[in-house]
N, CA, C and O atoms as a printed pandas DataFrame, in Angstrom:
     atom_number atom_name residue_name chain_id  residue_number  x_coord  y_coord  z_coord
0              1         N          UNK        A               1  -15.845   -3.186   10.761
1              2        CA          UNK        A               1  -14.849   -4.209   10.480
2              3         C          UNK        A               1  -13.665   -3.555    9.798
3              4         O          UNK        A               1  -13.885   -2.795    8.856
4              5         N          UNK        A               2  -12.416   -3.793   10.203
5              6        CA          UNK        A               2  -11.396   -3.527    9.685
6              7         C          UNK        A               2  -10.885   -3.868    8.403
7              8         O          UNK        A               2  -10.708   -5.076    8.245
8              9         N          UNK        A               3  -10.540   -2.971    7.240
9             10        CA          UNK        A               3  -10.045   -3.412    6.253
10            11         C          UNK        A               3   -8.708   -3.597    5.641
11            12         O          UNK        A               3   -7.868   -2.733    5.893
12            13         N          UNK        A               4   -8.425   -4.453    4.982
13            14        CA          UNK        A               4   -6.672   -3.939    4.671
14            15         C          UNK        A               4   -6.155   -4.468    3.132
15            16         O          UNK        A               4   -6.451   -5.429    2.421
16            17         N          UNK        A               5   -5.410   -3.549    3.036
17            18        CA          UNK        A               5   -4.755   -3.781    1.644
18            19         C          UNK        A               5   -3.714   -5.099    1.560
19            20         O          UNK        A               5   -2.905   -5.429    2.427
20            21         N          UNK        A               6   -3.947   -5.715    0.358
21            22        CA          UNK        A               6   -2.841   -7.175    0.352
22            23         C          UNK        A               6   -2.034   -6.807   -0.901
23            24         O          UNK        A               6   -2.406   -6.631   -2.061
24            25         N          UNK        A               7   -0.543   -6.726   -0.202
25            26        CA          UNK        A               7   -0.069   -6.234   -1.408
26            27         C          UNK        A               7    0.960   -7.957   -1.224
27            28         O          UNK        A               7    1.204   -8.452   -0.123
28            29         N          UNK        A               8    1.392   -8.568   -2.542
29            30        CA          UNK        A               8    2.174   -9.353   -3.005
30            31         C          UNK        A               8    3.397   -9.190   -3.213
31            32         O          UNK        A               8    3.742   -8.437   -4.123
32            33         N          UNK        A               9    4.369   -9.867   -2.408
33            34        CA          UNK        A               9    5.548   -9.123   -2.339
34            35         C          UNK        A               9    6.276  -10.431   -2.783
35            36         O          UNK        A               9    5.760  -11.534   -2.957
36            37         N          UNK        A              10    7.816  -10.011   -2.957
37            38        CA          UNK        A              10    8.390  -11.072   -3.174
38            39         C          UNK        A              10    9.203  -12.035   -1.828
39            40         O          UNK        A              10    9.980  -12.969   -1.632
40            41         N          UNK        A              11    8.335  -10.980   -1.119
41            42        CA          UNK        A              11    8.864  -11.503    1.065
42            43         C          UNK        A              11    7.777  -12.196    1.241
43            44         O          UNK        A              11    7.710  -12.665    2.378
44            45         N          UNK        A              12    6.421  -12.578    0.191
45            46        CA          UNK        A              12    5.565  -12.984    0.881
46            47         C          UNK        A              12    4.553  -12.062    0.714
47            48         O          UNK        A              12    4.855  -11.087    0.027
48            49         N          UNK        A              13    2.943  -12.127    1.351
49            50        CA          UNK        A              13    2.024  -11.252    1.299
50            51         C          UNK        A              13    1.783  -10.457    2.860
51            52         O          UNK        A              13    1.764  -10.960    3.984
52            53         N          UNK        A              14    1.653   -9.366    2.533
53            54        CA          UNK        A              14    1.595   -8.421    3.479
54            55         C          UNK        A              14    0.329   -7.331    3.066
55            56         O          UNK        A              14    0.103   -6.656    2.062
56            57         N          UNK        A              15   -0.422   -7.537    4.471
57            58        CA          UNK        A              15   -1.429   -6.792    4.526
58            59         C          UNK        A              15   -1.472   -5.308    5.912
59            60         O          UNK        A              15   -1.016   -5.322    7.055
60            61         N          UNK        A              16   -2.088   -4.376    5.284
61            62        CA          UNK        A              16   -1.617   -2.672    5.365
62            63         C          UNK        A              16   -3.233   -2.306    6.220
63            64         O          UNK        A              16   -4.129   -1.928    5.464
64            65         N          UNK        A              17   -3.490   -2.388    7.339
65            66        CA          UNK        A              17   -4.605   -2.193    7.277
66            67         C          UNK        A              17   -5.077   -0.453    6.960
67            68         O          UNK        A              17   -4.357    0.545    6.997
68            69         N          UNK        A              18   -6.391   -0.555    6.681
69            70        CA          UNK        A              18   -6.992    0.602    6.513
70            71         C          UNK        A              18   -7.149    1.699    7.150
71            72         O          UNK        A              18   -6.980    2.887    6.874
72            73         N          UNK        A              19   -7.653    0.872    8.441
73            74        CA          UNK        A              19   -8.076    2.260    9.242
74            75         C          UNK        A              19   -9.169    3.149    9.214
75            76         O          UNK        A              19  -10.314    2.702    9.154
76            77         N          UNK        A              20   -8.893    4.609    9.260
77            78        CA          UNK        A              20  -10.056    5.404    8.948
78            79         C          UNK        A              20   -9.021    6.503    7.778
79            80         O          UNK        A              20   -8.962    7.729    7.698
80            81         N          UNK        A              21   -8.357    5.476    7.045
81            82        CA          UNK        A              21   -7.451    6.027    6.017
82            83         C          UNK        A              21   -6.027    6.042    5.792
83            84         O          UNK        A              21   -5.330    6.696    6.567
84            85         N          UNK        A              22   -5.535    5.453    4.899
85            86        CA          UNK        A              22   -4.441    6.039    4.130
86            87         C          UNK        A              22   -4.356    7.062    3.234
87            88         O          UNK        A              22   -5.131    7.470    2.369
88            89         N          UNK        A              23   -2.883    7.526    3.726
89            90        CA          UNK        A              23   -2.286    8.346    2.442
90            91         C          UNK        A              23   -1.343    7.865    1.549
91            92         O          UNK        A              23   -0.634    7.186    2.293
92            93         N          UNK        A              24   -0.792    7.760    0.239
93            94        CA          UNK        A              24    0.308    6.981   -0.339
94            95         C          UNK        A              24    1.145    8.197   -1.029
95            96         O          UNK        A              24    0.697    9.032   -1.815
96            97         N          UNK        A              25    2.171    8.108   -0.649
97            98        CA          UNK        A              25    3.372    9.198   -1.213
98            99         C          UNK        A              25    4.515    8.711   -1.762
99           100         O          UNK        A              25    5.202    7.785   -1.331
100          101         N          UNK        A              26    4.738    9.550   -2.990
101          102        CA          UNK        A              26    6.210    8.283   -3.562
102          103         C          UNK        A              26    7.190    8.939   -2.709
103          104         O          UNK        A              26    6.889   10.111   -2.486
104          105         N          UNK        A              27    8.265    8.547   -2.167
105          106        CA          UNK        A              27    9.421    8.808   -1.537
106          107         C          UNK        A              27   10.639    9.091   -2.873
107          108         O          UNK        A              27   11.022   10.244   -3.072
108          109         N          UNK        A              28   11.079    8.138   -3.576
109          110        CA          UNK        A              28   11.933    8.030   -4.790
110          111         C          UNK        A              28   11.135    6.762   -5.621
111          112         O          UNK        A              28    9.989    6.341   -5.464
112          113         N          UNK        A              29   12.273    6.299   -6.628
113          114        CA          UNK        A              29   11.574    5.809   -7.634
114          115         C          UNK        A              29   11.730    4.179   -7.162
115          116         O          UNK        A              29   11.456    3.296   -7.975
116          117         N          UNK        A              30   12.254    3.802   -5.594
117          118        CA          UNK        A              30   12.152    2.829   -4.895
118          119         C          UNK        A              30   11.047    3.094   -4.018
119          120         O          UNK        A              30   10.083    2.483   -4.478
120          121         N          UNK        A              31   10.792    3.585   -3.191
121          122        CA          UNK        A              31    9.994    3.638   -2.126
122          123         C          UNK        A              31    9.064    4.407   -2.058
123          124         O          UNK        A              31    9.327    5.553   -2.424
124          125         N          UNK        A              32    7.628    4.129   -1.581
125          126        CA          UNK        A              32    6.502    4.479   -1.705
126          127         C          UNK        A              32    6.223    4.457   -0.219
127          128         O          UNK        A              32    6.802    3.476    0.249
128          129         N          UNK        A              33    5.639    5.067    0.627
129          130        CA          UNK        A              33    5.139    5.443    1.907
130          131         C          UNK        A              33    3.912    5.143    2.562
131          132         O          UNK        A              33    3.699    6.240    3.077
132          133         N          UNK        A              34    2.910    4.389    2.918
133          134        CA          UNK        A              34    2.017    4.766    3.368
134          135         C          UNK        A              34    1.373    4.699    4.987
135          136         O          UNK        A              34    1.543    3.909    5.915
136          137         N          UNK        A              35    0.544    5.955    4.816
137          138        CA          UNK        A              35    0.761    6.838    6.141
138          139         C          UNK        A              35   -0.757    6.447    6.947
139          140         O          UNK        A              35   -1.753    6.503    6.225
140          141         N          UNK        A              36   -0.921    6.132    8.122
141          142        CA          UNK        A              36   -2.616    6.048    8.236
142          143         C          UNK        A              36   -2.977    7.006    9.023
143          144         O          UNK        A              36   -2.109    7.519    9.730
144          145         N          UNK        A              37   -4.304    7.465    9.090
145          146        CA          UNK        A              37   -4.602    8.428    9.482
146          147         C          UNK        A              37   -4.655    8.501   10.875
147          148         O          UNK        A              37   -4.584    9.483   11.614
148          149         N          UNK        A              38   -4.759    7.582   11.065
149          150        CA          UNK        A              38   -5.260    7.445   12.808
150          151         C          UNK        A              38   -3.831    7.989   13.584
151          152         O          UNK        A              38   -3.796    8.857   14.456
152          153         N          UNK        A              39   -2.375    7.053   12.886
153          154        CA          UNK        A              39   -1.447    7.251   13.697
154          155         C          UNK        A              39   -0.159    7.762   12.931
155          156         O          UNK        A              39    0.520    7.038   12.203
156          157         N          UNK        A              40    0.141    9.354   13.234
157          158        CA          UNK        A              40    1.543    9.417   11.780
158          159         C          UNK        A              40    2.908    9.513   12.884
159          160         O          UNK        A              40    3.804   10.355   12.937
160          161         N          UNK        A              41    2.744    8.708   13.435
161          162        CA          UNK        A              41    4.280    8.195   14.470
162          163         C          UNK        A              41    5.005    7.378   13.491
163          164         O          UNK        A              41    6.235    7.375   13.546
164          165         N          UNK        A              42    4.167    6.430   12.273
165          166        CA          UNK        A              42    5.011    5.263   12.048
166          167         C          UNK        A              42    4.218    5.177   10.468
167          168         O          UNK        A              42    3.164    5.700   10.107
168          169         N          UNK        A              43    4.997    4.467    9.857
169          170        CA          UNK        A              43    3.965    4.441    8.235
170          171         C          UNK        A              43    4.683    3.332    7.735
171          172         O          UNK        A              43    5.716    2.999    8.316
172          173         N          UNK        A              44    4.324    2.768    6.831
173          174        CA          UNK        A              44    4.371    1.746    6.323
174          175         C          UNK        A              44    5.539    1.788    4.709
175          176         O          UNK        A              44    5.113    2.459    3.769
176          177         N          UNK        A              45    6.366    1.352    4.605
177          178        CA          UNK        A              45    7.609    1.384    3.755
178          179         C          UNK        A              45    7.649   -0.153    2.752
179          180         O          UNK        A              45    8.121   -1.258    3.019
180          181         N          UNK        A              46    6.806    0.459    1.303
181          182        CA          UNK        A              46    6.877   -0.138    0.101
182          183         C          UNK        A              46    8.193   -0.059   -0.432
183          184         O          UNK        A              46    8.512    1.077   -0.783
184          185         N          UNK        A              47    9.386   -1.306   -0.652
185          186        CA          UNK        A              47   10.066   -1.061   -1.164
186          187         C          UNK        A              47   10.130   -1.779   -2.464
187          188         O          UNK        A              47   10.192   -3.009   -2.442
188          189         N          UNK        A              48   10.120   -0.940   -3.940
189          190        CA          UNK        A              48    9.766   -1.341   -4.733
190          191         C          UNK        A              48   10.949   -1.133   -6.147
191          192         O          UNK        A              48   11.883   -0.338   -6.252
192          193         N          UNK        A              49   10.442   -2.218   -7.133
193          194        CA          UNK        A              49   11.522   -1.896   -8.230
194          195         C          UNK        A              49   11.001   -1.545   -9.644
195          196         O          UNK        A              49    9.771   -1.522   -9.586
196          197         N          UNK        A              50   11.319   -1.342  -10.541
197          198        CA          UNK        A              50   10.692   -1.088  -11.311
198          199         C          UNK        A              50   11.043    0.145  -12.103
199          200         O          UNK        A              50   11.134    0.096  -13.330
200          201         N          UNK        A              51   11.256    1.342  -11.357
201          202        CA          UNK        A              51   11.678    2.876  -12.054
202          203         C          UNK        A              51   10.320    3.732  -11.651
203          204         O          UNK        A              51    9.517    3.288  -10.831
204          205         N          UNK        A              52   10.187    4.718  -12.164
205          206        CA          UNK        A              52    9.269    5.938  -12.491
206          207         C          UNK        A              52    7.888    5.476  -12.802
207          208         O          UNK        A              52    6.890    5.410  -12.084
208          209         N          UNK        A              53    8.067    5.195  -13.965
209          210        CA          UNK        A              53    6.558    4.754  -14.454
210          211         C          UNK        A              53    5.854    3.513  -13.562
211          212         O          UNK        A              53    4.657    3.794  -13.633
212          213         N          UNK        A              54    5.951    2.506  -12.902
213          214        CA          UNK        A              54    5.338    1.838  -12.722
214          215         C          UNK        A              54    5.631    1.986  -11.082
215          216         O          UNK        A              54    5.003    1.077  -10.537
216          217         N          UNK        A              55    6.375    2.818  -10.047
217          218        CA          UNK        A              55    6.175    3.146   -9.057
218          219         C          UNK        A              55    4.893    4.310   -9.163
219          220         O          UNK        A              55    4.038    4.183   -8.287
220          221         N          UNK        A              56    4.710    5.298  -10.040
221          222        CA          UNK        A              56    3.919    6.231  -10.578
222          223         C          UNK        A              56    2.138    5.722  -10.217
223          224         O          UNK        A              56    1.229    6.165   -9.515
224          225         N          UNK        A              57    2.320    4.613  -11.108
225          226        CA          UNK        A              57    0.948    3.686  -11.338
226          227         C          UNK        A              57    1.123    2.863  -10.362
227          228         O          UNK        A              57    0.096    2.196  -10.494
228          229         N          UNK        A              58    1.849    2.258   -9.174
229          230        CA          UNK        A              58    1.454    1.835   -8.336
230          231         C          UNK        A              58    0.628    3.194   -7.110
231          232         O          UNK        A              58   -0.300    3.022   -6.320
232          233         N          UNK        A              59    1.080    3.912   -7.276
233          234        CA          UNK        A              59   -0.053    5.415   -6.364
234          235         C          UNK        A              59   -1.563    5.049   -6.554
235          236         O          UNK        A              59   -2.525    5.237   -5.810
236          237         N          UNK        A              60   -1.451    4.395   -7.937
237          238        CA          UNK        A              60   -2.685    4.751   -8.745
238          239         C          UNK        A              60   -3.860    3.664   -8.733
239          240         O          UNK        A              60   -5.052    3.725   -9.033
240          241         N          UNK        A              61   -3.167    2.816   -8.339
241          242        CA          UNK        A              61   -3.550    1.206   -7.896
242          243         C          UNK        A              61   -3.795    0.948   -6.336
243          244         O          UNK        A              61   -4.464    0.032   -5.858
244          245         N          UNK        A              62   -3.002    2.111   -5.535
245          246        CA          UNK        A              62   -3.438    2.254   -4.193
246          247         C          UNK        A              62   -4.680    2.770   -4.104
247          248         O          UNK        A              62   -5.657    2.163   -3.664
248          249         N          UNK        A              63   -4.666    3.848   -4.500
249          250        CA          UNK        A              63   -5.735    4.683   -4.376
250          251         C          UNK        A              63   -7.384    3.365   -4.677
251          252         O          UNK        A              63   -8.200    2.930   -3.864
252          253         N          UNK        A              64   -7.208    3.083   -6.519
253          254        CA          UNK        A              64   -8.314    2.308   -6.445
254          255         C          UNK        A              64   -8.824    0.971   -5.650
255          256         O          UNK        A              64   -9.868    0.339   -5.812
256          257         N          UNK        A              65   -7.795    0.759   -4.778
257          258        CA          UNK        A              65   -7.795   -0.423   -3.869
258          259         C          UNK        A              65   -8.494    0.307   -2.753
259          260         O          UNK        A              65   -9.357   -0.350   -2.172
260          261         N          UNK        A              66   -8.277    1.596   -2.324
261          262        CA          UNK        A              66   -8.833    2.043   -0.782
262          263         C          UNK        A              66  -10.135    2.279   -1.551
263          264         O          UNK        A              66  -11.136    1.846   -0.981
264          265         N          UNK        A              67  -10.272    2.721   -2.417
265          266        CA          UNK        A              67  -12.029    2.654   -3.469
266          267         C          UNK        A              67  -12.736    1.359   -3.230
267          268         O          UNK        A              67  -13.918    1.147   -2.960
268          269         N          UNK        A              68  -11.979    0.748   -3.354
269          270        CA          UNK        A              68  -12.723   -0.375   -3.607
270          271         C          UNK        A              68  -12.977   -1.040   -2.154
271          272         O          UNK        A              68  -13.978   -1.701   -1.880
272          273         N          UNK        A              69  -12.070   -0.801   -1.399
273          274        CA          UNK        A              69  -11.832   -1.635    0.051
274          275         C          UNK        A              69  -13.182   -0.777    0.805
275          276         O          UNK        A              69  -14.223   -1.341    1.143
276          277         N          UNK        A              70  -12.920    0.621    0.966
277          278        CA          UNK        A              70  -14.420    1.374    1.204
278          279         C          UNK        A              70  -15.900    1.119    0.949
279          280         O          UNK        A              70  -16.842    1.579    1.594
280          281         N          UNK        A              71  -15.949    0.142   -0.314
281          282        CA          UNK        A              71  -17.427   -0.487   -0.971
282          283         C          UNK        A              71  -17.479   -1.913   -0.944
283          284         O          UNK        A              71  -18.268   -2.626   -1.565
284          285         N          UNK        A              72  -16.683   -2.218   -0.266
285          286        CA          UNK        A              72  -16.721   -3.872    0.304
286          287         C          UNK        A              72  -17.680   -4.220    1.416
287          288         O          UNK        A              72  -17.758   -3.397    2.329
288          289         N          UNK        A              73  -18.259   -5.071    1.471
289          290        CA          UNK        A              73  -18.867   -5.323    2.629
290          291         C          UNK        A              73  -18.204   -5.859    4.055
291          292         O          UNK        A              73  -17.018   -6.163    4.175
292          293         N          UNK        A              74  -18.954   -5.902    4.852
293          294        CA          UNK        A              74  -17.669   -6.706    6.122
294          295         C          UNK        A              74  -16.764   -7.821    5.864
295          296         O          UNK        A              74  -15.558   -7.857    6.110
296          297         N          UNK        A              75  -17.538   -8.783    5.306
297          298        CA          UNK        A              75  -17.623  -10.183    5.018
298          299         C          UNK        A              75  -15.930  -10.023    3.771
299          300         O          UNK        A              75  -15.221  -11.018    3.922
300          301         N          UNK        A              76  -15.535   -9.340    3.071
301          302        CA          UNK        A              76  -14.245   -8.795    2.389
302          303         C          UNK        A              76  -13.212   -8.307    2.534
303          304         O          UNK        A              76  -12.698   -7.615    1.655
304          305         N          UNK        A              77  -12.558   -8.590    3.872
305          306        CA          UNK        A              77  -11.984   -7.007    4.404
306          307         C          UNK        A              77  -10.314   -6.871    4.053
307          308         O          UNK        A              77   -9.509   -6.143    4.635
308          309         N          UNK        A              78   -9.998   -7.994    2.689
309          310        CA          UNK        A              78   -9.133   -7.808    2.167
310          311         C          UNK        A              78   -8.927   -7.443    0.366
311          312         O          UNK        A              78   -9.252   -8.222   -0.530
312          313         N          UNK        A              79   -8.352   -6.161    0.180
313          314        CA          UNK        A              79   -8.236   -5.806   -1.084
314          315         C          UNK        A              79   -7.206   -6.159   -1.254
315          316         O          UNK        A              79   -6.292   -6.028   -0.440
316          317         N          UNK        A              80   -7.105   -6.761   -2.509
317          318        CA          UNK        A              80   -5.618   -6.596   -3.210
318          319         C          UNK        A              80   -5.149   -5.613   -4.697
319          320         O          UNK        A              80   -5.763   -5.325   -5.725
320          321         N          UNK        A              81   -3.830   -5.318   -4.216
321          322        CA          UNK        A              81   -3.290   -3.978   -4.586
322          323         C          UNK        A              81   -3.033   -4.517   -5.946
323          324         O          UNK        A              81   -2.010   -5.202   -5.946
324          325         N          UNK        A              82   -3.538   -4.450   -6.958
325          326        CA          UNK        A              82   -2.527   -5.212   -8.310
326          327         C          UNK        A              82   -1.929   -3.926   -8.841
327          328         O          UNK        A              82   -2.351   -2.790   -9.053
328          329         N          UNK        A              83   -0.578   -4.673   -8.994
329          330        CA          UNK        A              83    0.877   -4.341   -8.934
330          331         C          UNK        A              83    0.605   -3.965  -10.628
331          332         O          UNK        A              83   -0.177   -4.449  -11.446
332          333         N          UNK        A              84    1.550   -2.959  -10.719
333          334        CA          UNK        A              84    1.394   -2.425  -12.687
334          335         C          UNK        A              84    2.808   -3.429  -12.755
335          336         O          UNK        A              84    3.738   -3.885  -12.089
336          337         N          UNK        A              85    2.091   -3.377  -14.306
337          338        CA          UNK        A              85    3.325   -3.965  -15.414
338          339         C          UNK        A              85    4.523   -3.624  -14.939
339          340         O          UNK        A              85    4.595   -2.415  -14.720
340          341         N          UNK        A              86    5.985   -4.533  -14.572
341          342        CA          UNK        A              86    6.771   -4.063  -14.492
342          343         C          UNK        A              86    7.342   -3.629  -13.028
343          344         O          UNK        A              86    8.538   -3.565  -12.742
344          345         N          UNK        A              87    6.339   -3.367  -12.228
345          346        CA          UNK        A              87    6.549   -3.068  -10.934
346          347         C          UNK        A              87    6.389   -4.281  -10.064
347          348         O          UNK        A              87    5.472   -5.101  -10.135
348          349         N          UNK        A              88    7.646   -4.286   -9.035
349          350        CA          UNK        A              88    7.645   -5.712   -7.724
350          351         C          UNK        A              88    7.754   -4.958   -6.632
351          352         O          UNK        A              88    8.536   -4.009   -6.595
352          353         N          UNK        A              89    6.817   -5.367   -5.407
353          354        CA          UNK        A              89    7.098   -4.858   -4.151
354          355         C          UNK        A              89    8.087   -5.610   -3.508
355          356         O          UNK        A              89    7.525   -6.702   -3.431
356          357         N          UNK        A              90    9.141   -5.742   -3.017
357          358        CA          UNK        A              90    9.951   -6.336   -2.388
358          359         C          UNK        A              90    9.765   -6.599   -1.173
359          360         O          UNK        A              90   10.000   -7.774   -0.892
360          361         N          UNK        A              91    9.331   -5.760   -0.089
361          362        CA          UNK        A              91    9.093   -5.781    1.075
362          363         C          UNK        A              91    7.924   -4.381    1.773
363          364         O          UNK        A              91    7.734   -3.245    1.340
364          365         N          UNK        A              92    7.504   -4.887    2.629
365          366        CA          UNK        A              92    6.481   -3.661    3.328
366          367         C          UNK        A              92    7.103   -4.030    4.647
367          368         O          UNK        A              92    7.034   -5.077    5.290
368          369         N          UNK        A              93    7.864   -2.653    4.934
369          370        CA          UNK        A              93    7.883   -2.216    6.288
370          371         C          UNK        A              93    7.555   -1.910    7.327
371          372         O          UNK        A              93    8.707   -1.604    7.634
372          373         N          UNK        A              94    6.745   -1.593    8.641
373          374        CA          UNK        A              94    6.311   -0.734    9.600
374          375         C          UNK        A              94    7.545    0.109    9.828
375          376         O          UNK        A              94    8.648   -0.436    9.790
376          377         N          UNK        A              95    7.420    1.503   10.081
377          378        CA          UNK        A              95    8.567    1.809   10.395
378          379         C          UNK        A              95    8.304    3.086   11.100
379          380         O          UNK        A              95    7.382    3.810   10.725
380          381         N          UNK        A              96    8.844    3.309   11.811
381          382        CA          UNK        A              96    8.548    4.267   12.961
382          383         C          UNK        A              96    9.514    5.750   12.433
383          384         O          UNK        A              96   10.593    5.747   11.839
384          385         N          UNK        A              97    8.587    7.102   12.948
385          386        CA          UNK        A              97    9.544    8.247   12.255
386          387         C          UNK        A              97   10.308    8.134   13.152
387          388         O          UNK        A              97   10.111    7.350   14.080
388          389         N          UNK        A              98   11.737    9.190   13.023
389          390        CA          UNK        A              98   11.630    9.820   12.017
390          391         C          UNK        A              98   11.891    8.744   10.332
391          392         O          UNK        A              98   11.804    9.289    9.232
C-alpha cells in the first residue's frame, strides 16, 4: 500500500507520496525539495517561510514522518509532517527538472 506525507499548507493540504523513498534537501531558506526515488525527472517544491531555523527543522520533521510512515500499517497510509514553530508551507509543487 502506498504511503504519503500530508503536509498543511496555507493552499490547502497536500499529500507527497512515498514511494520506495524520499530524499529532502533544503534548496534556500524558502524552498525545500523533495525527490522520490523511483523517479528524479521531477520532485516536489516546498515553498516555505519562516528563515533558517525552522526550514532547518522542517528536514527534521520530514525525515521523522518517512519513520514513522515506514511503521504504519496499510490501514494509515497518511503521515502528517508537523510543521516547527514558526515555519508555513505555502505551497507543494510537482515540478519537473531541470
Amino acid at each position: 500500500m502506498q504511503k504519503y506525507l500530508k503536509f498543511n499548507t496555507t493552499a490547502g493540504v497536500h499529500n507527497v507520496p512515498v514511494g520506495n523513498g524520499l530524499y529532502a534537501e533544503k534548496i534556500s531558506d524558502t524552498e525545500t525539495r523533495l525527490y522520490n526515488a523511483d523517479a528524479f525527472l521531477y520532485h516536489y517544491a516546498l515553498t516555505t517561510s519562516g528563515g533558517t531555523a525552522p526550514t532547518d527543522e522542517l528536514l527534521t520533521s520530514i525525515r521523522t514522518a518517512l519513520i514513522q510512515a515506514s511503521a504504519t500499517t496499510w490501514q494509515n497510509p497518511d503521515v502528517e509532517v508537523s510543521l516547527p514553530a514558526g515555519a508555513v508551507v505555502a505551497s507543494v509543487a510537482l515540478t519537473v527538472f531541470p
